[in-house]
MARLO-946410 format. One line per 4 residues: for each residue y, x, z of N, C-alpha, C. Coordinates in steps of 0.2 Angstrom, whole numbers, plus 5000, padded with zeros to 4 digits. Atoms other than C-alpha are relative to their C-alpha. Layout:
REM MARLO-946410
Y,X,Z,Y,X,Z,Y,X,Z; ...;
//
This chain:
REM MARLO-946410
4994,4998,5004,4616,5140,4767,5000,4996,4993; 5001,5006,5009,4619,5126,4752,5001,5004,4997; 5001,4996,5006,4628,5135,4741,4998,5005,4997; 5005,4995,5002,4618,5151,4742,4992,4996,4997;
5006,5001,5005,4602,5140,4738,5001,4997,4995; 4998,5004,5008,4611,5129,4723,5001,5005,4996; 4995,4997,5004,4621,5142,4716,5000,5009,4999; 5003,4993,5000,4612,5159,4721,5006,5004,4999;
4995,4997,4998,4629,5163,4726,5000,5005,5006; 4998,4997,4994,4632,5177,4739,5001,4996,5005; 4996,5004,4993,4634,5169,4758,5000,5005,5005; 4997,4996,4995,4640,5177,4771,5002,4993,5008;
4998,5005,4994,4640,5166,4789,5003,5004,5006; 4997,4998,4995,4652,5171,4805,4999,4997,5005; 5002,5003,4995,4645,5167,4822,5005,4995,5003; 4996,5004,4997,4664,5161,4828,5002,4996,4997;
4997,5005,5004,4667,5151,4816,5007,5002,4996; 4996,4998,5003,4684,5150,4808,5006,5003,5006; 4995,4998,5000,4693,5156,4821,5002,5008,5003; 4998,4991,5001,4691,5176,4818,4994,5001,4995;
5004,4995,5004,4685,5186,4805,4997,5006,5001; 5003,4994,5000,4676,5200,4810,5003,5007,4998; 4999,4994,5003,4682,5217,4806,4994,5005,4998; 5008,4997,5003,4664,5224,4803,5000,4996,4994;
5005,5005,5006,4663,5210,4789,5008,5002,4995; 4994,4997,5006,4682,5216,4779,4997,5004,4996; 5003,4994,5006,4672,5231,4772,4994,4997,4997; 5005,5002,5005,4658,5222,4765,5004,4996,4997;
4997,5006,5007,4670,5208,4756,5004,5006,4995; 4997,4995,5005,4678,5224,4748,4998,4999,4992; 5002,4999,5005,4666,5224,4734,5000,4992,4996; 4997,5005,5005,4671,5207,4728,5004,4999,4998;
4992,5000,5003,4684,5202,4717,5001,4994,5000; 4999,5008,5000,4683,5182,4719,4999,5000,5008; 5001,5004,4994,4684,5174,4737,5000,4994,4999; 4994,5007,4998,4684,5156,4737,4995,4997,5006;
5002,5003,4993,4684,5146,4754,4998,4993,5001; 5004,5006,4999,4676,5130,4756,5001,4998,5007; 4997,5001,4995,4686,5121,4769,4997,4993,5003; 5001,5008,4999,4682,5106,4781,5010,4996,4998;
4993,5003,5003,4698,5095,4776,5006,4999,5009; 4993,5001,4993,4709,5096,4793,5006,5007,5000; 4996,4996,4999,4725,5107,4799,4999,5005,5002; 5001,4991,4999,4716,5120,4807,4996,5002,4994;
5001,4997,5005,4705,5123,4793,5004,5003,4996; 4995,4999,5006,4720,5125,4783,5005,5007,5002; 4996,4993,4997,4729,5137,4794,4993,5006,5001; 5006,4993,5000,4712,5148,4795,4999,5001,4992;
4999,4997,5008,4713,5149,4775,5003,5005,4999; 4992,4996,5002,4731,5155,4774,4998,5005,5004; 5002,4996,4996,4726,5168,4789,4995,5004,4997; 5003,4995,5002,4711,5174,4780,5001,5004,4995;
4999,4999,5006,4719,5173,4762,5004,5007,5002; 4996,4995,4999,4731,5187,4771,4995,5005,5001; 5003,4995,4997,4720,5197,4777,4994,5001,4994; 5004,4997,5007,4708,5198,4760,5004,5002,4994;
4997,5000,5006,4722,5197,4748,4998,4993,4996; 5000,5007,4998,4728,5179,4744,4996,5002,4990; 5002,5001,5007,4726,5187,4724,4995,4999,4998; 5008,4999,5003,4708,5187,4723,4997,4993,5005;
5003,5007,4997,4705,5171,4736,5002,4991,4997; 4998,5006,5002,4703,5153,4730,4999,4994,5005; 5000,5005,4993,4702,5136,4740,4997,4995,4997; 5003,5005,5002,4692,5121,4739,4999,4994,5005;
4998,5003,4995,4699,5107,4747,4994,4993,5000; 5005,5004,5003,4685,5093,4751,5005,4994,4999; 5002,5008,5002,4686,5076,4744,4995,4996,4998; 5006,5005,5002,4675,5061,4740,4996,5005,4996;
5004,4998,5006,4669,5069,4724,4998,5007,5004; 5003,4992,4999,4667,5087,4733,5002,5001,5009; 5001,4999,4992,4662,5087,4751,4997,5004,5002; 5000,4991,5000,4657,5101,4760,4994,5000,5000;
5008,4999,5004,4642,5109,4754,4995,4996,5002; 5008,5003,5000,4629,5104,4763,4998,4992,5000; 4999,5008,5004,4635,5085,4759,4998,5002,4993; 5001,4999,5006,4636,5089,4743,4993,5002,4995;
5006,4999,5002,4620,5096,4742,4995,4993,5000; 5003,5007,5000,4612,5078,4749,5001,4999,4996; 4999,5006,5003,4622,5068,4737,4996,5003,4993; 5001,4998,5008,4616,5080,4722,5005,4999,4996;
4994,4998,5003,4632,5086,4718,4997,5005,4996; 5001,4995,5001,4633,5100,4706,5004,5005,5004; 4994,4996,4997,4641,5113,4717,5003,5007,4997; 4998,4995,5005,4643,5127,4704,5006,4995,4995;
4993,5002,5004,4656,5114,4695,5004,4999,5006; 4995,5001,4996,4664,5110,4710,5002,5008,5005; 4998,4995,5002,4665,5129,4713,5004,5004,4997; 4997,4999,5008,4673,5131,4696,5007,4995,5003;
4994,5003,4999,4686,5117,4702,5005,5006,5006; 4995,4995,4993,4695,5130,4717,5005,5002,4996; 4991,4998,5002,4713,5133,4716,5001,5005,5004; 4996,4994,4997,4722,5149,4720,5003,5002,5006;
4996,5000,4992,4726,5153,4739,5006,5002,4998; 4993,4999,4998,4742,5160,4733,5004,4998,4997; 4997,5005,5006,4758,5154,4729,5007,5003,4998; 4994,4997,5004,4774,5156,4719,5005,5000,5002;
4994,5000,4996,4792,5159,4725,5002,4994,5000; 5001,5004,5000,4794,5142,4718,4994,4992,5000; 5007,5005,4999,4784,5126,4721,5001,4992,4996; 4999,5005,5003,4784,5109,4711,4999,4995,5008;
5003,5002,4997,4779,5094,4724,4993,4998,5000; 5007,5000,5002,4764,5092,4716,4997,5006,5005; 5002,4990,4997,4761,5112,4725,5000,4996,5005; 5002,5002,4992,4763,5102,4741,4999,4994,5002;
5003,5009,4999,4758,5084,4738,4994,4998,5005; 5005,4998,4996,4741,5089,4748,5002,5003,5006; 4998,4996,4994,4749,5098,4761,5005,4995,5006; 4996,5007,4997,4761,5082,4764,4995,4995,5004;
5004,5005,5000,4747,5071,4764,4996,5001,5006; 5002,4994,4994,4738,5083,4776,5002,4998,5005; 4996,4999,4993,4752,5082,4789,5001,4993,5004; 5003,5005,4998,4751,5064,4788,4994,4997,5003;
5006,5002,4995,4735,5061,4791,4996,5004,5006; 5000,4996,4993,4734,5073,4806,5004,5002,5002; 4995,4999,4997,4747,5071,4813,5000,5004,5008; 5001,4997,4992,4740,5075,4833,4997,5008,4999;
5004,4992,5002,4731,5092,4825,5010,5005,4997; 4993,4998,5003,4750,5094,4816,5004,5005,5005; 4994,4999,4996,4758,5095,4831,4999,5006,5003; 5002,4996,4995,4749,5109,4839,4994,5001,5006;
5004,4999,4998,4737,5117,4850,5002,4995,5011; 4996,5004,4996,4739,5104,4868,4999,5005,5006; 4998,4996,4996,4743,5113,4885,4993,4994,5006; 5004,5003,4996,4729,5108,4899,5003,5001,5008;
4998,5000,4992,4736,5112,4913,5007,4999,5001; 4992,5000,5000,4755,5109,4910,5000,4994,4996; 5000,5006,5004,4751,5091,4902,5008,4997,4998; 4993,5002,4999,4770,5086,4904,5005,5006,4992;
5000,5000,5007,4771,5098,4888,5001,4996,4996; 5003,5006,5005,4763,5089,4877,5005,4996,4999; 4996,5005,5000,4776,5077,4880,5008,5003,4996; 4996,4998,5002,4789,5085,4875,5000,5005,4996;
4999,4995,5007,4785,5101,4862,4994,4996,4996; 5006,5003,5003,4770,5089,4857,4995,5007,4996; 5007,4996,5001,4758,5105,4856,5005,5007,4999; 4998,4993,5002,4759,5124,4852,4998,5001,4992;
5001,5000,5007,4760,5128,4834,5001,5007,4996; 5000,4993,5004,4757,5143,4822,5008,5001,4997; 4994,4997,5004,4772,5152,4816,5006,4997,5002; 4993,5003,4996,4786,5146,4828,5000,5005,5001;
4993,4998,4994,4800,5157,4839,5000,4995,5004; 4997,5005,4995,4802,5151,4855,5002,5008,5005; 4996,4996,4996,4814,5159,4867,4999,4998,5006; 5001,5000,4994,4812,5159,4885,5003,5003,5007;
4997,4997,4992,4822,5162,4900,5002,4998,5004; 5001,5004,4993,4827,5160,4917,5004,5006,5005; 4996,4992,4996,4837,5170,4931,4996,5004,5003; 5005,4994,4998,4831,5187,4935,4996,4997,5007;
5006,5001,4993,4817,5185,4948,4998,4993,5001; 5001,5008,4998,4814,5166,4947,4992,4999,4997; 5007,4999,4999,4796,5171,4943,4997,4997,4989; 5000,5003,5006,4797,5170,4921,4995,5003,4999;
5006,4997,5000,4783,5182,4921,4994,4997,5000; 5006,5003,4994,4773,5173,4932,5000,4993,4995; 5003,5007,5005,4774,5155,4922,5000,5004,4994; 5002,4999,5005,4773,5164,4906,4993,5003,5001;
5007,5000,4999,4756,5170,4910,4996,4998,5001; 5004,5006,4998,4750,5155,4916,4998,4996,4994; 5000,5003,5005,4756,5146,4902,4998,5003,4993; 5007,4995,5008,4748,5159,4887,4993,4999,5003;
5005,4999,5001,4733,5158,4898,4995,4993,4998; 5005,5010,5001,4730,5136,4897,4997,5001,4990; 5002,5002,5009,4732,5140,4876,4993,5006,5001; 5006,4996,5001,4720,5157,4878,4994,4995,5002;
5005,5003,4999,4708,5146,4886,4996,4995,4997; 5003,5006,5006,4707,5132,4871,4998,5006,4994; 5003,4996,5006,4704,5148,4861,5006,5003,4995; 4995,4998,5004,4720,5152,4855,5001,5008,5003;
5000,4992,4998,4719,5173,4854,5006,5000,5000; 4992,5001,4997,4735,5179,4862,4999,5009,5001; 4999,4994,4998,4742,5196,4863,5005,5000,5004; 4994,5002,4995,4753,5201,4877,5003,5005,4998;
4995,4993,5000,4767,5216,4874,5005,4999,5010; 4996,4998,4994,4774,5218,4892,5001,5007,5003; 4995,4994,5001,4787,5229,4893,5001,5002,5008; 4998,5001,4992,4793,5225,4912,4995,5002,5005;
5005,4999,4996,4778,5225,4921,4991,5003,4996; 5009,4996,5004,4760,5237,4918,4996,4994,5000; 5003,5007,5002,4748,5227,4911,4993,4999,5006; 5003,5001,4992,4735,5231,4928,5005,4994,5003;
4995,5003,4995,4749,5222,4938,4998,4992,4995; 5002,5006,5002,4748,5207,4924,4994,4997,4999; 5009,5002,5003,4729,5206,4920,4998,4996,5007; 5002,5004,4996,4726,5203,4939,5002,4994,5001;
4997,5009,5001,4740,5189,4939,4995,4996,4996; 5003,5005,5004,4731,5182,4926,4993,4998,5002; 5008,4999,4998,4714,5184,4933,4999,4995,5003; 5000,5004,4995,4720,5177,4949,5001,4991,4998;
4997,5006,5001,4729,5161,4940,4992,4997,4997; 5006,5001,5004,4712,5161,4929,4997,4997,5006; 5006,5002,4996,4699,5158,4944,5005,4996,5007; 4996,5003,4996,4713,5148,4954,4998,5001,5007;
5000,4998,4993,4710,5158,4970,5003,5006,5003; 4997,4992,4998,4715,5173,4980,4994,5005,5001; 5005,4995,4998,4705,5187,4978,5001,5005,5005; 5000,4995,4994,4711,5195,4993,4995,4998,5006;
5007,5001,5000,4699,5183,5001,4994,4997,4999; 5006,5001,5004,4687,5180,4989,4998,5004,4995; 5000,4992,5004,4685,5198,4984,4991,5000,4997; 5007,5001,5002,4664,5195,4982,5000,4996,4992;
5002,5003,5007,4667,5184,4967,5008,5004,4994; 4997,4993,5004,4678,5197,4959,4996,5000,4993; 5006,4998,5005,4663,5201,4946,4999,4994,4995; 5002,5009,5002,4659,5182,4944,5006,4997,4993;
4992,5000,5003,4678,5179,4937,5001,5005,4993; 4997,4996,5006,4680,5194,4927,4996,5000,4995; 5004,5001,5005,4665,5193,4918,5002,4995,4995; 4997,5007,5006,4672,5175,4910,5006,5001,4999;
4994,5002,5003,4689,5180,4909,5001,5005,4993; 4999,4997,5007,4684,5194,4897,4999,4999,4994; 5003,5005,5003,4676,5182,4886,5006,4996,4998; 4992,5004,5001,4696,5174,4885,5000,5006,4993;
4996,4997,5004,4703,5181,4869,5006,5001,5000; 4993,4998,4995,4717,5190,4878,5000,5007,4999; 4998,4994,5000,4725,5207,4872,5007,5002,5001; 4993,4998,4997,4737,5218,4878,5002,5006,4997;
4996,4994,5004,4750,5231,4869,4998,5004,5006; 4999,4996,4996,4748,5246,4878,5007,5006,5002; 4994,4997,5000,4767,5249,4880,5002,4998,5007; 4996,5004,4993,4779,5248,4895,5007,5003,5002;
4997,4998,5002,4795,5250,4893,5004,5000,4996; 4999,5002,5006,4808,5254,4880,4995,5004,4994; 5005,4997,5007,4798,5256,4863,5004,4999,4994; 4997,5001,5004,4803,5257,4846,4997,4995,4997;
5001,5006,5004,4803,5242,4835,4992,4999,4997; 5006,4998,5003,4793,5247,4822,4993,5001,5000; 5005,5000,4995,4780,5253,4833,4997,4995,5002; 5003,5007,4998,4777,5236,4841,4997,4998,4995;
4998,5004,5005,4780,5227,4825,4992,5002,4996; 5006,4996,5002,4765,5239,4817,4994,4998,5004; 5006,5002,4992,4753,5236,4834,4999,4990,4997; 5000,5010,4999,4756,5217,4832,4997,4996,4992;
5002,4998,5008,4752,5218,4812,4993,5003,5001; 5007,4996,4998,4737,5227,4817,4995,4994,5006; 5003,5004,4997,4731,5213,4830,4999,4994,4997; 5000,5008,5003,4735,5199,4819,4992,5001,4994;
5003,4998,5005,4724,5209,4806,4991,5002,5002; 5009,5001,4998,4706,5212,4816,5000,4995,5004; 5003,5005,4996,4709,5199,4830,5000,4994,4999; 4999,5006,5000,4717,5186,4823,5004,4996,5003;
4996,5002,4994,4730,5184,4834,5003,4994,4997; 4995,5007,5002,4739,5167,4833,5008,5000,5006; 4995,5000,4996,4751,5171,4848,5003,5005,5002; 4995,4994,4998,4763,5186,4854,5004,4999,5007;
4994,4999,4995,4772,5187,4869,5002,5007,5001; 4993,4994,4999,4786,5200,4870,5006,4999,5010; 4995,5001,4997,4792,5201,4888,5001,5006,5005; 4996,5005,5003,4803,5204,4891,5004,5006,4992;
4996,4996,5005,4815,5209,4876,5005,5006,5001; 4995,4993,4998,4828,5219,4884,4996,5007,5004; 5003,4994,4999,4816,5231,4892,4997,5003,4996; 5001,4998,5005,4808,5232,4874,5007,5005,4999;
4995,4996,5002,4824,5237,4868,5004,5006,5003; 4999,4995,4994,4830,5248,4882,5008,5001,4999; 4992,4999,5001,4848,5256,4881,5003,5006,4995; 4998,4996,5007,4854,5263,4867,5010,5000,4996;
4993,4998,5001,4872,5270,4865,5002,5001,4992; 4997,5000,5006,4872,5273,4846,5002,4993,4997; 4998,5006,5002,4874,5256,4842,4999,4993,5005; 4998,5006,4996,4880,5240,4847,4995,4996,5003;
5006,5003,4996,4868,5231,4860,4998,4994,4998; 4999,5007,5002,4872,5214,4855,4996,4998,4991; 5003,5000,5007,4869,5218,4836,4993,5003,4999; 5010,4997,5000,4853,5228,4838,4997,4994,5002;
5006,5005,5001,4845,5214,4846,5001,4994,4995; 5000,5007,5006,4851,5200,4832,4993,5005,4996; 5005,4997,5005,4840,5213,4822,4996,5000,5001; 5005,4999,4996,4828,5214,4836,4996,4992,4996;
5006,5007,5001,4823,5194,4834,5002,5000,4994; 5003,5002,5007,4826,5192,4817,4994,5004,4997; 5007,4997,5003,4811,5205,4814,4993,4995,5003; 5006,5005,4997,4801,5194,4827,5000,4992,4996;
5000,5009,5004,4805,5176,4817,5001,5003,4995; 5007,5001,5006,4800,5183,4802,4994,5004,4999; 5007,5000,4998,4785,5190,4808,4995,4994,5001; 5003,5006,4996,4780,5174,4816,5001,4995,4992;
5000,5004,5007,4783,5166,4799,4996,5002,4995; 5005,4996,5005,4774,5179,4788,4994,5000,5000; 5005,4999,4994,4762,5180,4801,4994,4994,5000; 5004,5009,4998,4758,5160,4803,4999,5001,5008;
5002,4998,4995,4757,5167,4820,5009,4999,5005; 4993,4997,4996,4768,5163,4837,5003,5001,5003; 4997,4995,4998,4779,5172,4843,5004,4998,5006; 4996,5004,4996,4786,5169,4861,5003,5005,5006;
4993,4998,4998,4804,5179,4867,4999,5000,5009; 4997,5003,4992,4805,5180,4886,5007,5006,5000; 4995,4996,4999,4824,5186,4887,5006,4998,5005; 4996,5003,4994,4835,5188,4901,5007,4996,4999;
4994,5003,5004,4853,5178,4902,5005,5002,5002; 4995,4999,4997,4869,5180,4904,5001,5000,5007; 5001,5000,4993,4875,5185,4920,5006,4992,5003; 4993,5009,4999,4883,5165,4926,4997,5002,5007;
4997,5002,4993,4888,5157,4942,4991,4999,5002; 5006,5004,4998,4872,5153,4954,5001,4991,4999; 4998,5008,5000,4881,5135,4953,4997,4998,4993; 5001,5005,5006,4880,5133,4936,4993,5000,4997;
5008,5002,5006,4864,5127,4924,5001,5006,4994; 4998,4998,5008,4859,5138,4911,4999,4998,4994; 5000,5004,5006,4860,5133,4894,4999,5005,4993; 5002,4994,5006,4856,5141,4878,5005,5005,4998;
4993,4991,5002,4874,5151,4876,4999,5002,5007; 5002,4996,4995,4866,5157,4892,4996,5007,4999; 5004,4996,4998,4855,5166,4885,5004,5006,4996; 4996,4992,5000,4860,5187,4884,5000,5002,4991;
4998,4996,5004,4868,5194,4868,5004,4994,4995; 4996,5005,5006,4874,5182,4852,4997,4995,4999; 5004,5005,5000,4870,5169,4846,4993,4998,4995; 5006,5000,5004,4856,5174,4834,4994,4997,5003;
5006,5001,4997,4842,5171,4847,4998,4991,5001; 4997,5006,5002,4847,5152,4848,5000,4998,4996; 5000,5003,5008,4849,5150,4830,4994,5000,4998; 5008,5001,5001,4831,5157,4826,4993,4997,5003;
5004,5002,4996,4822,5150,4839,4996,4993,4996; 5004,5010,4999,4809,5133,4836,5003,4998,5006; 4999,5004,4995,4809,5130,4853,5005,5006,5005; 4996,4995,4995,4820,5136,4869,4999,4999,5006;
5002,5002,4992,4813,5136,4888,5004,5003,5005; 4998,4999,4992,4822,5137,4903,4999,4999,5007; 5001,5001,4991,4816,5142,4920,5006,4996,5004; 4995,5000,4997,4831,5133,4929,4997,5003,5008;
5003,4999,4993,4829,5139,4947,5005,4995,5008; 4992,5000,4998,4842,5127,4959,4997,5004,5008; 4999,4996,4993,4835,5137,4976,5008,5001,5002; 4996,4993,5001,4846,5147,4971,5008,4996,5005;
4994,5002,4997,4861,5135,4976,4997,4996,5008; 5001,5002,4993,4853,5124,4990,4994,5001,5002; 5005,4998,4997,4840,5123,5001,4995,4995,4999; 5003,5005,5003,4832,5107,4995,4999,5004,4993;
4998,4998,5009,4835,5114,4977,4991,5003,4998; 5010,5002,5002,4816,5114,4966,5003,5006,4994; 4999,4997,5008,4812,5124,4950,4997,4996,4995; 5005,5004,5006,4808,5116,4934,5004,5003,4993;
5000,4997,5008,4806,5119,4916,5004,4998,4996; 4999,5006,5004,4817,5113,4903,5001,5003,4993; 4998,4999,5009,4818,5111,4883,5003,4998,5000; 4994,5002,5003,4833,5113,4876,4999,5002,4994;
5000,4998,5008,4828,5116,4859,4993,4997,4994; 5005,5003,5002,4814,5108,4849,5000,4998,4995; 5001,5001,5004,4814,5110,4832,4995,4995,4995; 5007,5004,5001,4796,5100,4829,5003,4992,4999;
4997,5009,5001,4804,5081,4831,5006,5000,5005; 4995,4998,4996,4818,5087,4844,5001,4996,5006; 5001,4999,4994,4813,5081,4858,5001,5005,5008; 4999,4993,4996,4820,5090,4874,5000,4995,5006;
4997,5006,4992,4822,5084,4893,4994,5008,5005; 5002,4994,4996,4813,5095,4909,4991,4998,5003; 5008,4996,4997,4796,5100,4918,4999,5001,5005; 5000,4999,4991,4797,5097,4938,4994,5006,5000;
5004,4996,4999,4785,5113,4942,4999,5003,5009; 5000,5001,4994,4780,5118,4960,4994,5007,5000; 5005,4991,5001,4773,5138,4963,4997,5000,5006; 5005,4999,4995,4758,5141,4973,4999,5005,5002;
5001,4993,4997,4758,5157,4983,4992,5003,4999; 5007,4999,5002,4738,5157,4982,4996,5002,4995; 5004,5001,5008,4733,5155,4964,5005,5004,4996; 4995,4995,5004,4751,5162,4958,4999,4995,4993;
5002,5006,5007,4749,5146,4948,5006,4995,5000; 4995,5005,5000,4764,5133,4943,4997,4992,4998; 5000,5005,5003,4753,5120,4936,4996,4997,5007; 5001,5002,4993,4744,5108,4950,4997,5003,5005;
5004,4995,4997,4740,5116,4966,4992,4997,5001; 5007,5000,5000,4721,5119,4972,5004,4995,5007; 5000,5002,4994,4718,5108,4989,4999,5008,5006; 4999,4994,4993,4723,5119,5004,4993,5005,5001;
5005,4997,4999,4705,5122,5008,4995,5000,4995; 5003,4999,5007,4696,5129,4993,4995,4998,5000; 5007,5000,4997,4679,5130,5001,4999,4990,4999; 5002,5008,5000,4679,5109,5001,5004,4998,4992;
4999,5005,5005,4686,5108,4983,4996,5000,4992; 5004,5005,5005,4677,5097,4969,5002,5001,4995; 4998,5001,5007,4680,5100,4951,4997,5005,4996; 5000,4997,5004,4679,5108,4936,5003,5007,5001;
5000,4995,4997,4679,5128,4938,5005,5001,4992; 4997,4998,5005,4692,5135,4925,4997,5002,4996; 5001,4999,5004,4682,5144,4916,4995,4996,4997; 5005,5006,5000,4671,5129,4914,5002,4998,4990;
4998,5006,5003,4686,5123,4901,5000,5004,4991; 5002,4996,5004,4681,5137,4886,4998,4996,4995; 5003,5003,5008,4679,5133,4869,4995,5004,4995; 5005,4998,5003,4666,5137,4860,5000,4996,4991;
4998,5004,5008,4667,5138,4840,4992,5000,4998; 5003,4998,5005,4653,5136,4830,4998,4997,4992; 4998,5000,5007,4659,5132,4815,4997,5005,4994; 5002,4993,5005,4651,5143,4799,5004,5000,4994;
4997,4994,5005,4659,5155,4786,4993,5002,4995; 5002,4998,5007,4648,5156,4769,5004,5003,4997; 4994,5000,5006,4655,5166,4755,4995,5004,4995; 5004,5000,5008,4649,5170,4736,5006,5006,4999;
4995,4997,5003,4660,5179,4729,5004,4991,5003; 5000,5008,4998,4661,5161,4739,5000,5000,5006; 5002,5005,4993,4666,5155,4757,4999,4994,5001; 5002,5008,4998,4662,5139,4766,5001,5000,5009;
5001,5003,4993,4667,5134,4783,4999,4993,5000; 5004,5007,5001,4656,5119,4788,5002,4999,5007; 4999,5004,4990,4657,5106,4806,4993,5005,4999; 5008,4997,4997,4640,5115,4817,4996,4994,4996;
5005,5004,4998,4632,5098,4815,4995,5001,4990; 5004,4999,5006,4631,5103,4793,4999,5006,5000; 5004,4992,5001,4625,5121,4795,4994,5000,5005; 5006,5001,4999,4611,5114,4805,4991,5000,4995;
//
């Protein structure tokens, strides 16, 4: 710990690195009244500050962005820096209603030069992503939907489980379906097999998939707002959540005769998009659409109630399904909304009765196929968290 041997500062180190804070380690930082964070200089470090500042209280945390002259500590200690001055330099994690550009001169610059970290966390099994929302990003709305039974459920859990498995913790609230019912799905999509049979590695699988940073509301149903909202606030705050799925929306809200359906749920998403902003965390809508023609495309005034959910949205995904109208007819993904650089266009997709998976199928005969095992594709942080009345998150290779 550099700074603890220079500066005979308090340190504090977290085995996952930056991306969870513990909740056994909240009640020991209680007795300090200074926090500052000692960052490596990239996007995600910056978004695990803001995240932690919330959760300590931004008014007592400070920030220590490196540069040349103030590299991270255990450089710093080679070069024979003073680090107690360069401790003394840390600026304020929080900020004022108003901001100069000075305020975000470093945050600009930042976004320039990581632009591929900028853009989001990348999608591994749905690469064709990438391409078009150019990653997953903190503190977005995306809306999601598809006509009843064209399996929205089923790609959304696939697709929370590609980011769970780069390490993006992900809460699930499903309303529609128990969460037994979805844990297997996901299990199954997880180990890209059928465990009907291949029931003996049942134990082999669940072991790794509970090692996913993957939680679930224990709701099912209609529930009340606040309630969720509370739960979801409570996940952000021990686990760290960075992601939310709500699906679907209309069985959250259920049916409620005192007031207008249409306007309760503008109220509905507007408490989820500014969650997912307050949050830095995101937040992703699965709601049903309007009831259209099987002929016709759906489109974003497709989706059920006003136009709020459209308007607040980042991004907007549509299962289209054409089955529906012929018998050649395929299903594919498409973005029709793309806040980030506004890129939109579609996602050919192809469902595999087997695996319960939309992203490339296995080879028919499992037994003969070669590759890399899903759970293979885990991320492993070990990153380190010092703190003094002083944190320090370091790369592994300077906390060696």
């Amino acid at each position: 710990m550099a700074v603890q041997q220079e500066t005979k500062a308090v340190a504090l180190a977290l085995p996952h690195g930056i991306s969870v804070l513990p909740q056994e380690v909240l009640a020991y930082l209680e007795q300090f009244k200074r926090i500052t964070l000692w960052f490596n200089n990239d996007v995600r470090s910056w978004d695990a500050a803001k995240r932690f500042g919330k959760k300590l209280n931004e008014k007592r945390c400070y920030i220590i962005r490196p540069k040349d002259n103030r590299p991270q500590p255990f450089q710093a200690l080679k070069q024979g820096l003073n680090l107690s001055q360069i401790l003394q330099s840390a600026h304020a994690l929080g900020h004022k209603s108003i901001l100069s550009f000075r305020a975000l001169r470093q945050d600009v610059f930042s976004e320039l030069l990581h632009v591929t970290e900028v853009a989001g966390v990348k999608w591994k099994r749905f690469t064709q992503m990438n391409k078009l929302l150019k990653g997953h990003r903190p503190g977005e709305l995306t809306v999601f939907t598809g006509p009843t039974g064209s399996g929205k459920t089923t790609f959304m859990s696939e697709y929370s489980l590609d980011l769970a498995m780069q390490g993006v913790s992900t809460l699930w609230g499903s309303f529609e379906i128990r969460n037994v019912r979805l844990a297997k799905m996901m299990l199954t999509q997880f180990a890209q097999k059928s465990f009907g049979e291949y029931l003996s590695e049942f134990d082999h699988w669940a072991d790794k998939f509970e090692n996913l940073p993957i939680y679930f509301m224990n709701f099912y149903g209609q529930e009340d707002l606040k309630k969720v909202i509370d739960t979801m606030s409570h996940a952000v705050y021990v686990h760290d959540i960075q992601h939310v799925i709500i699906d679907n929306l209309q069985f959250m809200m259920g049916m409620d005769t005192h007031m207008d359906r249409f306007w309760k749920q503008d109220l509905v998403v507007s408490a989820f998009r500014k969650f997912a902003s307050v949050n830095n965390c995101h937040v992703t809508l699965v709601m049903h659409p309007r009831k259209e023609k099987d002929s016709d495309m759906l489109q974003n005034a497709s989706i059920f109630g006003g136009v709020k959910a459209s308007q607040e949205a980042d991004n907007i995904l549509i299962l289209q399904d054409r089955r529906l109208t012929s018998q050649r007819g395929k299903k594919f993904l498409q973005v029709t909304k793309n806040r980030f650089d506004g890129e939109i266009g579609i996602m050919p997709i192809e469902f595999d009765h087997d695996t319960l998976c939309y992203s490339k199928k296995k080879l028919k005969d499992s037994k003969k196929h070669v590759g890399k095992e899903p759970g293979k594709d885990h991320v492993e942080f070990s990153e380190e968290i010092t703190g003094e009345q002083t944190f320090q998150i370091a790369d592994p290779e300077e906390s060696m």
